[in-house]
Every structure is written in structure tokens, then in C-alpha cells.
C-alpha positions as CSV (number, residue, x, y, z in Angstrom):
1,X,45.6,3.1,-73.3
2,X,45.2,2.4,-69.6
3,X,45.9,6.1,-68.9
4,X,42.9,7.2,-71.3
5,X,40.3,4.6,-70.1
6,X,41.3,6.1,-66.5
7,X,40.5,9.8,-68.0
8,X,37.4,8.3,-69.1
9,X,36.1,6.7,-66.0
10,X,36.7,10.1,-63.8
11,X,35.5,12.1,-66.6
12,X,32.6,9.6,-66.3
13,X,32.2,9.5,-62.2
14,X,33.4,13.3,-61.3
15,X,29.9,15.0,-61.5
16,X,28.5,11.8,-60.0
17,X,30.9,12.5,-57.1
18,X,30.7,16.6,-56.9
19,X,26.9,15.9,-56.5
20,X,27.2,13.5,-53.4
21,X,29.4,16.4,-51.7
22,X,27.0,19.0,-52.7
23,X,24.0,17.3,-51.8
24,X,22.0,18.5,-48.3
25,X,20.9,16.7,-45.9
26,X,17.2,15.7,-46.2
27,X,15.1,18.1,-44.5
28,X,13.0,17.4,-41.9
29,X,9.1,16.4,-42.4
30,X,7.1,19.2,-41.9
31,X,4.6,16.9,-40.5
32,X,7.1,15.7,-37.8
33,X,7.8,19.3,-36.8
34,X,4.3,20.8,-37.0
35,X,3.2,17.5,-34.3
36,X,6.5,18.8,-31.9
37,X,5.3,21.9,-32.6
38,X,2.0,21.2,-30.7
39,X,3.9,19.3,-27.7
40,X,3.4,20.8,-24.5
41,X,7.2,20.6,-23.4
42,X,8.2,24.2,-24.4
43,X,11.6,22.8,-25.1
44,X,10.3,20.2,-28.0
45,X,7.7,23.1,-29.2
46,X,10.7,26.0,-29.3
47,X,12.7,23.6,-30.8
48,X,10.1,22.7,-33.4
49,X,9.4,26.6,-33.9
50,X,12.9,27.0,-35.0
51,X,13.3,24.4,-37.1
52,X,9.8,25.8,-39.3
53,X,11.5,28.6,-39.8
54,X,14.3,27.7,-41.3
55,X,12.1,25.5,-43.4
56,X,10.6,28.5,-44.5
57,X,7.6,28.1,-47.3
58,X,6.7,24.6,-47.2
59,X,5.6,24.8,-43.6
60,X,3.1,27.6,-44.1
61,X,0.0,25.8,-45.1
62,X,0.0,23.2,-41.9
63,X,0.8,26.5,-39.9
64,X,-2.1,28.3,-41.4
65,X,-4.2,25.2,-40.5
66,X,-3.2,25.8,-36.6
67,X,-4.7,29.3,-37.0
68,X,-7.8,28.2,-37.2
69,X,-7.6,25.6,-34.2
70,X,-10.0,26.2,-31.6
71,X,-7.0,26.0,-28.9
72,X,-5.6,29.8,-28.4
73,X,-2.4,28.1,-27.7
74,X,-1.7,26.5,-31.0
75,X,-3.1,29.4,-32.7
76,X,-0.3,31.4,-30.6
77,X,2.5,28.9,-31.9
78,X,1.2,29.2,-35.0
79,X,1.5,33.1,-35.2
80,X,4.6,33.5,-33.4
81,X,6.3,31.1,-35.6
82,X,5.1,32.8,-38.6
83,X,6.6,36.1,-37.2
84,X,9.8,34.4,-37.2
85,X,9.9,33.3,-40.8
86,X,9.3,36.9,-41.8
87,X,8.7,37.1,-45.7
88,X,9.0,33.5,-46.3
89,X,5.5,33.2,-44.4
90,X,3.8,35.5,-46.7
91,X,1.4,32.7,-47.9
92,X,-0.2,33.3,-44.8
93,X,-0.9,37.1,-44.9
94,X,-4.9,36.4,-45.5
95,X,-4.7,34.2,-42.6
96,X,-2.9,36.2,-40.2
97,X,-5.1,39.7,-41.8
98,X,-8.2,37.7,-41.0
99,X,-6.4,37.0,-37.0
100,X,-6.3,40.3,-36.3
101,X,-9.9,39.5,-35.1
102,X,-9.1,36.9,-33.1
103,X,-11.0,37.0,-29.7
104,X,-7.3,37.0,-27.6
105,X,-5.6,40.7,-27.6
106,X,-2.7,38.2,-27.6
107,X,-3.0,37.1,-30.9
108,X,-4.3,40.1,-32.6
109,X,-0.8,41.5,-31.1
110,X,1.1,39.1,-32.1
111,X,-0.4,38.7,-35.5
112,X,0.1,42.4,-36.5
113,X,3.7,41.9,-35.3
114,X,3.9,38.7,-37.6
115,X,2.7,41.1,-40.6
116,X,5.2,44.1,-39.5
117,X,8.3,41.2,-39.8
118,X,6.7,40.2,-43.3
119,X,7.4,44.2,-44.4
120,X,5.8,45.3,-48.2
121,X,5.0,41.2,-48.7
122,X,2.0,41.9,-46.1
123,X,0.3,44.5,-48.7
124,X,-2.7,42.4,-49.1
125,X,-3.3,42.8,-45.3
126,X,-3.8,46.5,-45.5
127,X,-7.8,47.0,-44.9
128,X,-7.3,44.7,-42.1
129,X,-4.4,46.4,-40.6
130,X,-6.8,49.7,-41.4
131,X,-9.5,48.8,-39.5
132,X,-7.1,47.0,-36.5
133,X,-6.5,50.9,-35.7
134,X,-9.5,51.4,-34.4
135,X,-8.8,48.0,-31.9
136,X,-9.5,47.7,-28.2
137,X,-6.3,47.1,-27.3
138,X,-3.5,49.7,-27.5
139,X,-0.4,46.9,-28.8
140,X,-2.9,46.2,-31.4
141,X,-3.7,49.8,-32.4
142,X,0.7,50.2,-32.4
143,X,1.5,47.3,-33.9
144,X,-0.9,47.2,-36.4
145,X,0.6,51.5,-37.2
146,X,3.9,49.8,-37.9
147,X,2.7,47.0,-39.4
148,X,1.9,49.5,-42.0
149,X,4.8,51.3,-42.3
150,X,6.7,48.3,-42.9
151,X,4.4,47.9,-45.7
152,X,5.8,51.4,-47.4
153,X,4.2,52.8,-49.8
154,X,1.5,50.2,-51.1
155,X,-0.1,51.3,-47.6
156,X,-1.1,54.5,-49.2
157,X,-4.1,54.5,-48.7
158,X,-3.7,53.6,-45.1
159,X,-2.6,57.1,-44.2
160,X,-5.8,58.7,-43.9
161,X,-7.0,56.0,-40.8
162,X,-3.3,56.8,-39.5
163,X,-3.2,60.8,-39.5
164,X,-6.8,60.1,-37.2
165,X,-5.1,57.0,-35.4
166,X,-2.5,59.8,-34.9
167,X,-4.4,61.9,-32.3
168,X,-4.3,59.3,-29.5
169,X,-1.6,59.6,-27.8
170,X,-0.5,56.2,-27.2
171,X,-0.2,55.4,-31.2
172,X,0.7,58.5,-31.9
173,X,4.6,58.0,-32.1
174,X,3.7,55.2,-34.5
175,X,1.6,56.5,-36.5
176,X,3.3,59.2,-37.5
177,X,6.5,57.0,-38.1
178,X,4.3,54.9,-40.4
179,X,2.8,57.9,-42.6
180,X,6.5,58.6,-42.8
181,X,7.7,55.2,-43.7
182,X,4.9,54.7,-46.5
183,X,5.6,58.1,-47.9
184,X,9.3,58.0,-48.0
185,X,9.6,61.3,-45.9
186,X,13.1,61.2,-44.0
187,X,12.0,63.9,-41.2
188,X,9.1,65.1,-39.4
189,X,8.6,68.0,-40.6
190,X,8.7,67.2,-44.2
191,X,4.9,65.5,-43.5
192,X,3.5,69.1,-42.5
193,X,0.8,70.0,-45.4
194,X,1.3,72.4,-47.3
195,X,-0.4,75.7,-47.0
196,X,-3.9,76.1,-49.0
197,X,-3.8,79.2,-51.6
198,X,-7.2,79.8,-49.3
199,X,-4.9,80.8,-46.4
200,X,-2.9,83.5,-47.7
């Protein structure tokens, strides 16, 4: 009798026990982190960075918000941070496609580097990425190349802008290593068109 009521009563507190040992630790508020983020000791901000990563999804709409701060520096956090959290920060691929005009060559870098981390999650970015071939700034022009790579094949129809983007010198390497990438073509010469019946 006393051995079956024991039975019972860990029958009765074993799940209640097994979830207590398999329970996290609360996370972090992602307001608390995004307010380090913005400190000016690189230590609590680098810190912070990390942390929103590992957080992952939940931080991306107050990150999102920072990118369209009026101080370069938090928009800079903002994007680099992003980067880090690669596909989990693909909620902010409009935001990050629409920082690619950003008035810093810093952050246009840095936000077509976010967008190559994100790989084919950072398809809805593509007429931005498109039109960033024809940037300024060389990074921009290459990043924004294997930004679209990354991307594979639903960059299709990206590889027009990157056969042109192709003919500079400095993006060529890229460029060509993107057309690849988004077609599927393992070697260089396998991108050569083929001969017109014209020709012959």
C-alpha cells in the first residue's frame, strides 16, 4: 500500500521534475540589449552585439528600428549585428535592401555583406543588390556581386547586370563567381555561351 502510493506520487511529480532540469534560463530582454547595444563603451556594445545574435529573430524588429536612426553609428551597429545573425535576420532583408542607399559607403558595404551572410533568405533584395552594381564605391559594387551569388539561383535574373558588372576589372572576379554560383556551374568554362547556328 505504502509502496504504490509512493509509485503514484513520482509517477505524479517525475514530468514536473524533468521539466525544471530541462528548462532554460530566461533569455535576456531584448530591450536591455538593444540600450547596451547603443552604449558608447565598445566593450558593453560588442558584448550586446553578441548576445543579439544568439537571440536571433526576436531582436530583428528593434534592430531594424536602429537602421533608420539618424546617427551612422547606430545604423552601423545595427547592420553589422544583423550580418552576424546571418539567416535568422532575414526579417530585415527590406530594410538592409533599402541601406544599400545609405549616404555612408560604410554601410552600403556592410549592408550587402549582411545580405551575402543571409545567402538565398536575401532573394527579396535582389533589384536592390542589381542596381548596387552600378555603386560608387567598389566594396559595394563586390559585395553586392556575392551578395548575389549567395542568393543562387533565385538571382536569375541578376545575371544580366553581372555579365556587364563583369567587365570592370575590380568586380570582375566576383562577378563571374556569382553568375556561376546562381547558375550552378562548377567551372569557368562551363559559363562560355554557346555558339550561334549564325556562326558556323
Amino acid at each position: 500500500m505504502i509502496r504504490s502510493r509512493a509509485i503514484r506520487v513520482a509517477c505524479l511529480l517525475l514530468p514536473a521534475l524533468l521539466g525544471a532540469c530541462r528548462s532554460k534560463p530566461p533569455e535576456p530582454k531584448v530591450d536591455n540589449l538593444i540600450s547596451d547595444l547603443q552604449s558608447a563603451d565598445p566593450a558593453v556594445s560588442g558584448k550586446a552585439s553578441l548576445e543579439l545574435i544568439r537571440v536571433g529573430e526576436p531582436a530583428v524588429p528593434s534592430l531594424v528600428e536602429m537602421l533608420e536612426s539618424d546617427d551612422a553609428r547606430l545604423r552601423t551597429l545595427a547592420t553589422n549585428t544583423l550580418w552576424g545573425m546571418g539567416s535568422k535576420g532575414r526579417a530585415a532583408v527590406p530594410a538592409l535592401a533599402g541601406t544599400l542607399n545609405d549616404r555612408e559607403p560604410s554601410l552600403r558595404v556592410a549592408a550587402a555583406m549582411a545580405l551575402e551572410n543571409m545567402g538565398p533568405d536575401a532573394a527579396p533584395a535582389v533589384p536592390a543588390l542589381i542596381r548596387a552594381l552600378k555603386d560608387r564605391d567598389g566594396k559595394v559594387r563586390q559585395w553586392s556581386a556575392k551578395a548575389l551569388g549567395k542568393i543562387g539561383p533565385a538571382a536569375e535574373k541578376a545575371v544580366p547586370a553581372l555579365a556587364q558588372a563583369a567587365k570592370s576589372e575590380g568586380i570582375r572576379v566576383a562577378a563571374e563567381e556569382a553568375i556561376r554560383q546562381i547558375r550552378g556551374v562548377e567551372s569557368p568554362t562551363e559559363l562560355a555561351p554557346s555558339p550561334s547556328p549564325l556562326s558556323e
